[in-house]
C-alpha positions as CSV (number, residue, x, y, z in Angstrom):
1,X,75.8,116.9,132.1
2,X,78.0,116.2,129.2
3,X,76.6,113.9,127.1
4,X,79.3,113.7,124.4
5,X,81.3,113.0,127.4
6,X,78.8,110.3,128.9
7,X,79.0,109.0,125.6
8,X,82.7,108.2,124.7
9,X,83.0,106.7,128.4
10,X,80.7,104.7,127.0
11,X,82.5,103.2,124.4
12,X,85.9,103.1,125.7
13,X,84.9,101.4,128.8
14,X,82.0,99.9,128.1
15,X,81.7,98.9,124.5
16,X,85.5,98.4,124.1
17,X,86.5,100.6,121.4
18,X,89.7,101.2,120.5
19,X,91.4,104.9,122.2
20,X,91.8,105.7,118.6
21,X,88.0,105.5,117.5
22,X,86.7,106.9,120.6
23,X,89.2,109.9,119.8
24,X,87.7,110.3,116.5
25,X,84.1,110.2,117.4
26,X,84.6,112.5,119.9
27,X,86.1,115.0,117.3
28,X,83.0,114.4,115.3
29,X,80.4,115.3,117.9
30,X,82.6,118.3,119.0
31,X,82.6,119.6,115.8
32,X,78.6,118.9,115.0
33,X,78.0,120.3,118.5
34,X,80.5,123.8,117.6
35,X,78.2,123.6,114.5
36,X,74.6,123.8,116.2
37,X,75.9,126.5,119.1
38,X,78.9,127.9,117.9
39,X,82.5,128.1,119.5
40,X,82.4,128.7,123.3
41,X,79.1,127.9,123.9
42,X,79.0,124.0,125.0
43,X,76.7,125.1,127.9
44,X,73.3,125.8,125.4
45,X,73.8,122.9,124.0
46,X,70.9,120.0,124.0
47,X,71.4,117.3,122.0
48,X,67.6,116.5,122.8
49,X,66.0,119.4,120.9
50,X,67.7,118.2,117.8
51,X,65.2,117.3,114.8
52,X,66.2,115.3,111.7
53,X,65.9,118.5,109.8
54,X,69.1,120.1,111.8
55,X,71.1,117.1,111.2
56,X,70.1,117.1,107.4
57,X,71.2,120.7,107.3
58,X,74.3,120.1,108.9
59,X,75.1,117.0,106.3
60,X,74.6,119.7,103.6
61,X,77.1,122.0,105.2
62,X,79.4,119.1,105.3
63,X,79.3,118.1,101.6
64,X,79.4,122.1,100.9
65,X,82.3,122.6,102.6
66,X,84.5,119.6,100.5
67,X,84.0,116.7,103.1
68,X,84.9,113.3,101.3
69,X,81.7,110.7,101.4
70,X,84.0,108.3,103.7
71,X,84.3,111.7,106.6
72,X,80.6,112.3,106.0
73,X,79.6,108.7,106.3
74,X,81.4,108.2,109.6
75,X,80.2,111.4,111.2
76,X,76.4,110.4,110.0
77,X,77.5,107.2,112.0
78,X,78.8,108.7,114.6
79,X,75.5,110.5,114.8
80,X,73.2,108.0,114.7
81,X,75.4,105.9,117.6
82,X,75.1,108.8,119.7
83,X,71.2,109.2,119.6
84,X,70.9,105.6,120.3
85,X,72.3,105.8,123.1
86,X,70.3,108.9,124.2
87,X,67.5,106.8,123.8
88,X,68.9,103.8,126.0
89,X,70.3,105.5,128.5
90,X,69.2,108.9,129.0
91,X,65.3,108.8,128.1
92,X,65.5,110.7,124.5
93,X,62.3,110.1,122.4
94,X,62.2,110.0,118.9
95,X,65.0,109.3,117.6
96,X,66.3,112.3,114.9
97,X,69.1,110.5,113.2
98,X,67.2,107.2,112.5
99,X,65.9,108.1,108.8
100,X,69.4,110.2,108.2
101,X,70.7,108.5,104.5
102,X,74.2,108.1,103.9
103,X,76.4,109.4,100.6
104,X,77.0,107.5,98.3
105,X,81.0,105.9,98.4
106,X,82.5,106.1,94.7
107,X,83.7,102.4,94.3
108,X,87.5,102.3,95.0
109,X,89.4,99.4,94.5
110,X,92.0,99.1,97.5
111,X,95.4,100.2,96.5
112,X,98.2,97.4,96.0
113,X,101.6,96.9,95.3
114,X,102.8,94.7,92.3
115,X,103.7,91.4,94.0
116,X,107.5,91.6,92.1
117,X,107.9,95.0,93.8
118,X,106.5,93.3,97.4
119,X,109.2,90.5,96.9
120,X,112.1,93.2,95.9
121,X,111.5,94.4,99.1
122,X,111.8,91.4,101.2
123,X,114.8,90.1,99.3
124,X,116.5,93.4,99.5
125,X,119.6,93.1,101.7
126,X,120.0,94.5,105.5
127,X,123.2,95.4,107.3
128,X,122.6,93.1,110.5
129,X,123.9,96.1,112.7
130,X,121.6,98.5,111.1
131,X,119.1,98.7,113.6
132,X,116.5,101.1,111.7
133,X,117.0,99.4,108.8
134,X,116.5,96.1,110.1
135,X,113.5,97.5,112.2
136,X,111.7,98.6,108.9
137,X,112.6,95.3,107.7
138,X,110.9,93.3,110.2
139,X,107.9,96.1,110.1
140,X,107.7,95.5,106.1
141,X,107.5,91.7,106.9
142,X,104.9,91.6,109.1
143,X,102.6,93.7,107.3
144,X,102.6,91.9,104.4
145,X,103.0,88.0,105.5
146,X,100.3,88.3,108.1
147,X,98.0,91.4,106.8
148,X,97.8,92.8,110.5
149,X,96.8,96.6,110.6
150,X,98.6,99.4,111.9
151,X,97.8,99.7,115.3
152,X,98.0,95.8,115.5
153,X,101.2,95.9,115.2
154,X,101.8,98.6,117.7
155,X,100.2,96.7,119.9
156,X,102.3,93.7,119.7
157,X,104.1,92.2,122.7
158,X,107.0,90.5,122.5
159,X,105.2,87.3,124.1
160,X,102.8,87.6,120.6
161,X,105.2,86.6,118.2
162,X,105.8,82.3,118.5
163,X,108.3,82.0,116.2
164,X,108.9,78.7,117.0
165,X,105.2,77.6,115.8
166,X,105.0,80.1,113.4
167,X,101.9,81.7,115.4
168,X,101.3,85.6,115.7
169,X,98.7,86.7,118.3
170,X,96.7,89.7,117.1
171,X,94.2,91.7,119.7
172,X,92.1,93.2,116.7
173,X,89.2,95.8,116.5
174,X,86.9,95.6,120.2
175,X,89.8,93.5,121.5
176,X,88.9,90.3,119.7
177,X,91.7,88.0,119.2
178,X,92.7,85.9,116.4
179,X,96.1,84.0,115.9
180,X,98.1,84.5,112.5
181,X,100.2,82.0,111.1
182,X,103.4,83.0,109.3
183,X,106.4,80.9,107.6
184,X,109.9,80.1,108.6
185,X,111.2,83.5,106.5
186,X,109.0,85.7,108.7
187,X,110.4,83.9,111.7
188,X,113.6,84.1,110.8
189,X,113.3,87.7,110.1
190,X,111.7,88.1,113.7
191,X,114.2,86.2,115.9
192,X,117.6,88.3,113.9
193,X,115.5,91.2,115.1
194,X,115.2,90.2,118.2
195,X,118.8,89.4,118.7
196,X,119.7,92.7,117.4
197,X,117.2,94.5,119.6
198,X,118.3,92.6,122.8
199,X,121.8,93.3,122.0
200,X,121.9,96.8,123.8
201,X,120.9,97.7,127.7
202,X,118.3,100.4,126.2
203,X,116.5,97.9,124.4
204,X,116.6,94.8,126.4
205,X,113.7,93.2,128.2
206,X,112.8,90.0,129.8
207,X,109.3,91.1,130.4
208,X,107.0,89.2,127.8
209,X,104.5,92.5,127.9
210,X,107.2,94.8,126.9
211,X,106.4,96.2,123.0
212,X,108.1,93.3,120.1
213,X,109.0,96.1,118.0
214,X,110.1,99.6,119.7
215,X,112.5,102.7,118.3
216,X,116.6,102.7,119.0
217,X,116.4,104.1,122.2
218,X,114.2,101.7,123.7
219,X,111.1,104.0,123.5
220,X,107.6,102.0,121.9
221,X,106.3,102.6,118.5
222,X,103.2,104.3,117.7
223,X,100.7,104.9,114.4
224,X,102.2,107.8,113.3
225,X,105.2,107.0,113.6
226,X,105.0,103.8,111.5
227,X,103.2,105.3,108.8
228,X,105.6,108.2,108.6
229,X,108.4,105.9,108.2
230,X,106.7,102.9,105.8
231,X,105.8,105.7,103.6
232,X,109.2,107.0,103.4
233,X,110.9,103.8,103.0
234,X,108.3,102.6,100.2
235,X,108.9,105.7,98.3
236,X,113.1,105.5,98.7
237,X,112.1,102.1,97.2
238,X,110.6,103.4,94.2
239,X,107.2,101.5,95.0
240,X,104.5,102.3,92.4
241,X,101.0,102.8,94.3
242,X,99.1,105.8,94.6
243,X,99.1,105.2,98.3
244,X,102.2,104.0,100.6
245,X,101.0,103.0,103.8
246,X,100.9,99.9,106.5
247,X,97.2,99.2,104.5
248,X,98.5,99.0,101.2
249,X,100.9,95.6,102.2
250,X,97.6,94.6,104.2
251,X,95.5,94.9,100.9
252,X,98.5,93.3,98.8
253,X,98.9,90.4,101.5
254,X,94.9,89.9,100.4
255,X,95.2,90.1,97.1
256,X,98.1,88.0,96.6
257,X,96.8,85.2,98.8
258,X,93.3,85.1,96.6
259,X,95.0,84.8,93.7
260,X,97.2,81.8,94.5
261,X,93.8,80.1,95.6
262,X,92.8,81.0,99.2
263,X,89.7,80.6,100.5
264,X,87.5,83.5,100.8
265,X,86.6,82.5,104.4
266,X,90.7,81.7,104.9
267,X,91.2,85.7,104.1
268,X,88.7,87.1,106.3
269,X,90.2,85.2,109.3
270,X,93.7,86.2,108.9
271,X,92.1,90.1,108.3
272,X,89.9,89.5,111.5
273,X,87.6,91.1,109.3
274,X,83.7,90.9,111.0
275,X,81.5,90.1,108.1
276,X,82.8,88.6,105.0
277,X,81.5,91.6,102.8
278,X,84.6,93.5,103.6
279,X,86.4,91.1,102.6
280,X,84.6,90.1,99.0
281,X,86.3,93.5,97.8
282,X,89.6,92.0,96.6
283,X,87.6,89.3,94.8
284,X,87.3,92.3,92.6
285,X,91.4,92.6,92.1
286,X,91.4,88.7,91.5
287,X,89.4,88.9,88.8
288,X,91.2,92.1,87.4
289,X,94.2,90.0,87.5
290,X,92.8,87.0,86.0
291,X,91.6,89.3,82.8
292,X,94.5,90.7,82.6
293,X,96.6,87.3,82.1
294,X,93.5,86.1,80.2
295,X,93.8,88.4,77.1
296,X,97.7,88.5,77.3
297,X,97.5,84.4,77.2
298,X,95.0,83.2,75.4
299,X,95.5,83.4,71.0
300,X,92.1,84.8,70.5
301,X,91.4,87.1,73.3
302,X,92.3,90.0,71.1
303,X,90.5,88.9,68.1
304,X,88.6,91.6,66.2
């Protein structure tokens, strides 16, 4: 029986996970199980004879070979996911990966963009004909005036988007679903795109499950394909972060709403983060920006 198999049926369809992070798990284990029988050989393998030791060993190797602390830290927890549910479901004792330690994560600030630079780009003028240029537009928008995450907005149907009530309908991370509010601007920009959209037989659809945001010829969006073209259109617009991605507006959207006074609770909801922790991080930008316009304001911040 393959369990790596067994197991990433498991998640999809019975835990929920997104196709994305079952993908990526099961690249993890395929690569940990290459590791322990070598290429070819998926038949010797027996996840039950592991000890902690092999897993320790092949931690090392990871490290050795120039494996960031994130890539380690998820394959560890891909690991220890996977041996739980040996135990549960397919009578593994003694569990190898329960006294595994993580690395340590340098502490990285999340990458912004300078809220003058965020508003040149949503004040920049759009030909109303230009339909990739009023698609990034609308892509540009959403990101950063609801903080939704790439494959969020993927996943959007055109039913989603109230533009009337200013209401966006997100199906986060295990299919939860929260409901975003935006203002008239971001309605505005949704409904010209719409009209644009609907305006050729390629595009148009009067099925509220069809995609809100799809390519020219009609054909939907995906991950890769966002995040090819964001970063493209960031750098044309001479953006200054170290990172241009869909994740940079949704960490500027954060950081911007702190700092005019939100709620820390507020933030986590429209993030659909799970535990407030992940959230607290940009309480660490706030503050950044608060020194900052400290010691240029006050007369005797600089004193010597």
């Amino acid at each position: 029986m393959d369990l790596i198999k067994a197991y990433t049926d498991y998640l999809l369809h019975e835990q929920r996970r997104s196709a994305n992070t079952v993908e990526a798990y099961g690249r993890d284990l395929s690569q940990w199980r290459e590791h322990v029988v070598g290429p070819g050989r998926e038949d010797e393998f027996d996840p039950k004879s592991v000890t902690t030791l092999d897993l320790r060993h092949y931690i090392a190797a990871l490290m050795k070979e120039g494996n960031s602390a994130t890539s380690v830290r998820r394959k560890v927890s891909t690991l220890r996911g996977f041996f739980k549910f040996l135990e549960r479901n397919h009578g593994l004792t003694g569990n190898p990966a329960t006294t595994l330690t993580m690395p340590k994560m340098p502490k990285r600030l999340p990458v912004i963009i300078r809220q003058e630079e965020t508003e040149g780009l949503l004040d920049a003028e759009v030909a109303a004909d230009d339909y990739d240029g009023v698609l990034m537009r609308v892509m540009v928008d959403i990101f950063y005036n609801t903080g939704i995450r790439c494959s969020e907005l993927v996943g959007l149907k055109d039913r989603d988007a109230d533009t009337a009530r200013g209401r966006l309908k997100v199906l986060g991370k295990r299919d939860k679903e929260r409901i975003v509010p935006f203002g008239r601007e971001l309605a505005d920009t949704i409904d010209s795109y719409r009209r644009l959209r609907d305006s050729d037989g390629a595009r148009r659809t009067a099925d509220p499950e069809a995609p809100l945001l799809m390519r020219a010829d009609g054909r939907p969006l995906n991950r890769r394909l966002v995040y090819a073209r964001l970063h493209k259109y960031l750098a044309e617009a001479g953006v200054h972060a170290s990172r241009l991605s869909p994740h940079t507006l949704r960490h500027s959207m954060a950081s911007d709403v702190l700092n005019a006074g939100a709620s820390l609770p507020t933030v986590q909801q429209l993030l659909g983060h799970a535990s407030l922790t992940s959230t607290q991080i940009y309480t660490h930008l706030s503050y950044k920006d608060l020194l900052k316009n400290y010691q240029q304001a006050h007369p005797r911040a600089n004193k010597v």
